[in-house]
C-alpha positions in Angstrom: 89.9 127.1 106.7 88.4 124.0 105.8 85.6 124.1 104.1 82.5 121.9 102.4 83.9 121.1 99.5 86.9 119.8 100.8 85.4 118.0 103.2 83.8 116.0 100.5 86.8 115.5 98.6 88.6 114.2 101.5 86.0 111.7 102.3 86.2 110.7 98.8 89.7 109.8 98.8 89.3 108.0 102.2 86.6 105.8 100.3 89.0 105.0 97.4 92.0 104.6 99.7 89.9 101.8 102.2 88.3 100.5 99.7 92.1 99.8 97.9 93.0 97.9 101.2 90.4 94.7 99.9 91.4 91.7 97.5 91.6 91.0 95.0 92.9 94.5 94.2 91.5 95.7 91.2 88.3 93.5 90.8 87.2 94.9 94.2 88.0 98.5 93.9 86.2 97.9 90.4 83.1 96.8 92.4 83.7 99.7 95.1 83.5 102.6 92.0 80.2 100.5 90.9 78.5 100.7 93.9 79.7 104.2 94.7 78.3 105.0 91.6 75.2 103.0 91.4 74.6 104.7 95.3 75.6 108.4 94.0 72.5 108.2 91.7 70.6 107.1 94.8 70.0 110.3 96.1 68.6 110.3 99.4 71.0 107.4 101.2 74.1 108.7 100.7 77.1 106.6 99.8 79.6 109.2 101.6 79.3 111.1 105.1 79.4 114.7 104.0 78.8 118.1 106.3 82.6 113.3 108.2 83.6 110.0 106.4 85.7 109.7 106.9 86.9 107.7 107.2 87.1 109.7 107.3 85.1 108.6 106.7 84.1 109.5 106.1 81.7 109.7 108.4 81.2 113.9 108.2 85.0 115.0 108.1 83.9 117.9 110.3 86.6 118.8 112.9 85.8 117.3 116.3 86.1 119.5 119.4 90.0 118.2 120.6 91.5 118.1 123.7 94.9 117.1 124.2 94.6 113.5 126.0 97.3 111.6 127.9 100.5 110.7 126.0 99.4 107.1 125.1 101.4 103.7 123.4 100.2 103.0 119.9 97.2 100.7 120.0 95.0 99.1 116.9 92.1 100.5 116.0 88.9 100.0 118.0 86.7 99.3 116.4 54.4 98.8 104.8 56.8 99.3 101.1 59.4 96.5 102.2 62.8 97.3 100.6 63.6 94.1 97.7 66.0 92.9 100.2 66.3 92.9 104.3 68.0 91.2 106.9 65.4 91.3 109.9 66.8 90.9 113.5 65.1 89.9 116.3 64.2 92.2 119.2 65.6 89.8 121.1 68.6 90.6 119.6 69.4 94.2 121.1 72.0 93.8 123.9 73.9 96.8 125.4 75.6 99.2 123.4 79.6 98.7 122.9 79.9 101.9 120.9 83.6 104.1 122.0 82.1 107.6 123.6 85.3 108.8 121.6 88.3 108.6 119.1 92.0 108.7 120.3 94.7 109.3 118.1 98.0 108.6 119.8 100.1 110.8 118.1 100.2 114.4 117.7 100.6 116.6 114.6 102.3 119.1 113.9 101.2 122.8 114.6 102.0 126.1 113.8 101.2 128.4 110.7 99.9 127.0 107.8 98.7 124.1 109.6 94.9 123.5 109.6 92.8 121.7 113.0 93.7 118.4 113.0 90.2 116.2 112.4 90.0 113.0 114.9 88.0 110.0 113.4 87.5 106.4 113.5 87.1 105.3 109.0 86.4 101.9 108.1 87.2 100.9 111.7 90.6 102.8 111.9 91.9 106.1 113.6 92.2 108.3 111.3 94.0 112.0 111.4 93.0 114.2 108.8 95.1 118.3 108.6 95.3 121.0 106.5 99.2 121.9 105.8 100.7 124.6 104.7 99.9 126.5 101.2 101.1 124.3 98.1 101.4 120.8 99.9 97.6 120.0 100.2 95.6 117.9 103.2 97.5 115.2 104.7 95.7 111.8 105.9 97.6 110.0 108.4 96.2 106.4 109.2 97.2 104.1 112.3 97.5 100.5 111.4 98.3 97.5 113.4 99.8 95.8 110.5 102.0 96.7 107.8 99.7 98.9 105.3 99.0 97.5 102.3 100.0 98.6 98.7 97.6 101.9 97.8 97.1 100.4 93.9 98.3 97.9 92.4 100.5 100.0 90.2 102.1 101.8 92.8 105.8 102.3 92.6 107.5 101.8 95.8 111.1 103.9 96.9 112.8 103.4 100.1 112.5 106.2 102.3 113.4 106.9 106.1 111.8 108.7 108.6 114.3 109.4 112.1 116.6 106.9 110.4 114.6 104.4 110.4 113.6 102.0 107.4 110.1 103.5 106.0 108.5 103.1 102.0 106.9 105.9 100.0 104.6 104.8 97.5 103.6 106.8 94.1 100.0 106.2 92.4 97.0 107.5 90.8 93.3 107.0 91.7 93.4 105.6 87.9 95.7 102.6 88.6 93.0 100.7 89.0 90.3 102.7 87.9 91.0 103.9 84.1 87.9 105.9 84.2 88.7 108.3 87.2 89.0 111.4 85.6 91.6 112.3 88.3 95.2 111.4 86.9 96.9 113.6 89.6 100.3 111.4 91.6 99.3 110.9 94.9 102.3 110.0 97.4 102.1 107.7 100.8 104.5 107.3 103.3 104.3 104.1 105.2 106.6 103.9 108.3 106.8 101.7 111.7 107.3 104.3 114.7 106.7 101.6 117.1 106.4 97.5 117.7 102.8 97.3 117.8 101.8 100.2 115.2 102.1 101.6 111.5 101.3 104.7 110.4 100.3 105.7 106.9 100.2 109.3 105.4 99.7 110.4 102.0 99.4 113.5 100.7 97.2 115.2 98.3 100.1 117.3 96.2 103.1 117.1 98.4 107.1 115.8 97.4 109.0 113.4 99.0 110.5 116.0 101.7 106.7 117.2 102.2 106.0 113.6 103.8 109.2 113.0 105.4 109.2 116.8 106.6 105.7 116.4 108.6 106.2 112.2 109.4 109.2 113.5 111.5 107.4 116.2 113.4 104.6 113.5 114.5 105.1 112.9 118.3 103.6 110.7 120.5 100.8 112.0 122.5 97.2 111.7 122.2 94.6 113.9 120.8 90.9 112.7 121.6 87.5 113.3 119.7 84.2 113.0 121.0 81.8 111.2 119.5 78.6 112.9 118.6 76.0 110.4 120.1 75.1 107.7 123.0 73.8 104.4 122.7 72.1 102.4 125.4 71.2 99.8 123.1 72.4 98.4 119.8 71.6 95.0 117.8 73.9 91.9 118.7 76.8 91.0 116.7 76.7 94.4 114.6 80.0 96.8 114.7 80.9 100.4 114.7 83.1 101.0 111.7 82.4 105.2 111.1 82.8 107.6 113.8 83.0 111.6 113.0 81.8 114.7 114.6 78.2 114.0 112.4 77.8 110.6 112.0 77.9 106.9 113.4 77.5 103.6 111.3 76.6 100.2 112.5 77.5 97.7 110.3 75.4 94.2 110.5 77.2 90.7 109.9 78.6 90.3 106.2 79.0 93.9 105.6 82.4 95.0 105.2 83.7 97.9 107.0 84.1 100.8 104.9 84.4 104.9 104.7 80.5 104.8 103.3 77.0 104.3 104.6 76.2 101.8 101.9 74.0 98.8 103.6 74.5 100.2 107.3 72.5 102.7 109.6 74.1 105.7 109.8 72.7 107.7 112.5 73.4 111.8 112.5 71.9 114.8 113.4 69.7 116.8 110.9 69.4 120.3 110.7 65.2 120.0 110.4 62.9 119.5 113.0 61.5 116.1 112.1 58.1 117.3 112.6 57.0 116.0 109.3 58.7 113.3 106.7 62.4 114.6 105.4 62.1 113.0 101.9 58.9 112.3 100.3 59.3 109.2 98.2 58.1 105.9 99.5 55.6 105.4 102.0 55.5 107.2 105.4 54.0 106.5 108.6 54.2 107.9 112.1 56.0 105.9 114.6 56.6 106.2 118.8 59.7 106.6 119.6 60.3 106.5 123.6 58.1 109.7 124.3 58.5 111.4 121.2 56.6 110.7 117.7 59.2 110.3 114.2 58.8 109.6 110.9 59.6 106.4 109.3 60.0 106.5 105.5 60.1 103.0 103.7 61.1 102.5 100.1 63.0 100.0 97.9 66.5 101.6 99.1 66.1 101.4 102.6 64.4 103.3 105.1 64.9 106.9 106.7 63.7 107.5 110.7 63.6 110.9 111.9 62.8 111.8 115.5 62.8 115.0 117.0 65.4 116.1 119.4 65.7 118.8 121.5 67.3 122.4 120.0 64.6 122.4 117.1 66.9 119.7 115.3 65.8 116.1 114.5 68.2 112.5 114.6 68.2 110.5 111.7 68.9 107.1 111.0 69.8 106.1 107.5 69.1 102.1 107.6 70.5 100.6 103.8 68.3 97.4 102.5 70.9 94.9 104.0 70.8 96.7 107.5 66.8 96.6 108.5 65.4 96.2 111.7 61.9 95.2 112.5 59.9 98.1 114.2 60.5 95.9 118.0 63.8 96.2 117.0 64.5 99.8 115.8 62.2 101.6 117.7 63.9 100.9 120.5 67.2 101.1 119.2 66.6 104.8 118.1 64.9 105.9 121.5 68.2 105.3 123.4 70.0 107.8 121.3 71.8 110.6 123.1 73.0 113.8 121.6 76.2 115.2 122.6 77.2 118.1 122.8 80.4 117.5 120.2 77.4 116.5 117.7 77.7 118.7 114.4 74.7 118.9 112.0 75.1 116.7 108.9 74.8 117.7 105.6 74.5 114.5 104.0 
């Protein structure tokens, strides 16, 4: 059974794993664990997706409602108080939403006892695969790339491996490779392998051995699993993209922010478990605002900003917007009224 707590701590290692794939190595995951930080004390705009992830993301890591989709080739990954800093855009500048109604994964997992729900997600722009396995070799994260991986630290040690015979490379490493502080000093082990021309796959494992990885890598067959995504968009601003997508959240990323597992200078957009009748938080300054036919809640302050609008079921949407991600009112309002809810859309708990 998966639960909250491990939700969190997988989106926390998706954070640290994405965040490892950025040069200059160690200066930037040095900046990531700053900002994580600096956000963490931050209360109410969470750096992480939790309640998704997720990379994983993540996002919320909360298992999507799966399907079994068509066997499918390998493909990359889709893909009042003002704030002390903003990056207006124009009304003008909402065009048509491009925003996937859903994550495929082409491969399948394995199954049987022991092994948890596979969770489907799109983290930091890439399809992500997130399971349970059996007790004593902890989650497995499996990644699809459309290049060759990069190194998970800069300390890693590498080992050639196989996986069906062919050439593959598992990597040993600690979060504190490039993080001396990280209280966790526990070996983490990826597996990065090739199973066809136009993909690679990376999967590491929490507490697992060498057979652990090559064990589950060889029971991975082609075949898609799907994931809906939680929401609709009619509209979204030009030039933004859609780097997080999980059972509770969506993040739009404006130009000149990186794609990442977190929510850190983006809108995140998820479902809350309140009504939205009145403000969620109650720092900064609040006024009511008309959203298509129904009246939200937009709460500015110097992190950001927080709308919440009421949707139907007694629940609320809300739209986390960072400083580097605002919208002026023209903009957003819109934006926000052509929100759907689906019905895949799990509560967040962020």
């Amino acid at each position: 059974m998966i639960n909250d707590e491990y939700v969190e701590d997988r989106l926390r290692e998706a954070l640290r794993l994405h965040a490892a794939e950025a040069p200059p190595g160690g200066t930037m995951l040095t900046g990531v664990a700053a900002e994580s930080a600096r956000r963490g004390r931050r209360g109410r705009l969470a750096t992480l997706s939790a309640g998704a992830a997720a990379l994983v993301a993540i996002g919320a890591a909360v298992p999507f409602a799966l399907r079994a989709g068509p066997d499918a080739a390998p493909a990359p990954a889709v893909a009042d108080q003002q704030p002390a800093a903003s990056a207006p855009v124009p009304a003008a500048a909402l065009v048509p939403a491009a925003v996937p109604t859903s994550v495929i994964f082409p491969y399948s997992p394995p199954a049987g006892a022991g092994y948890g729900l596979p969770m489907v997600m799109l983290s930091a722009g890439r399809p992500t695969l997130v399971q349970q396995l059996p007790a004593g070799a902890g989650p497995a994260t499996l990644t699809l790339y459309d290049a060759r991986p990069p190194v998970p630290t800069s300390k890693a040690t590498a080992a050639p491996a196989t996986v069906h015979g062919q050439p593959a490379i598992l990597y040993s490493w600690r979060w504190s490779d490039d993080d001396p502080l990280n209280p966790d000093s526990g070996t983490r082990n990826t597996l990065v392998w090739q199973p066809a021309s136009t993909a690679w796959l990376s999967l590491t494992v929490q507490a697992g051995s060498r057979a652990d990885l090559t064990g589950y890598a060889e029971r991975i067959r082609p075949g898609a699993i799907e994931a809906q995504a939680p929401f609709t968009f009619g509209l979204m601003p030009a030039g933004w993209t859609v780097d997080n997508i999980s059972a509770a959240v969506v993040t739009f990323c404006p130009p000149g922010v990186r794609p990442d597992p977190t929510f850190v200078n983006k809108i995140a957009v998820q479902l809350d478990e309140s009504p939205g009748t009145k403000p969620k938080y109650s720092a900064g300054s609040a006024r009511s605002v008309q959203v298509g036919t129904r009246t939200g809640w937009l709460v500015t302050s110097s992190e950001g900003q927080v709308l919440q609008v009421p949707a139907d079921g007694g629940r609320s949407l809300l739209l986390q917007i960072g400083p580097e991600a605002l919208l002026p009112l023209d903009a957003l309002l819109p934006f926000a009224a052509s929100i759907g809810v689906t019905t895949a859309a799990q509560v967040s708990h962020g």
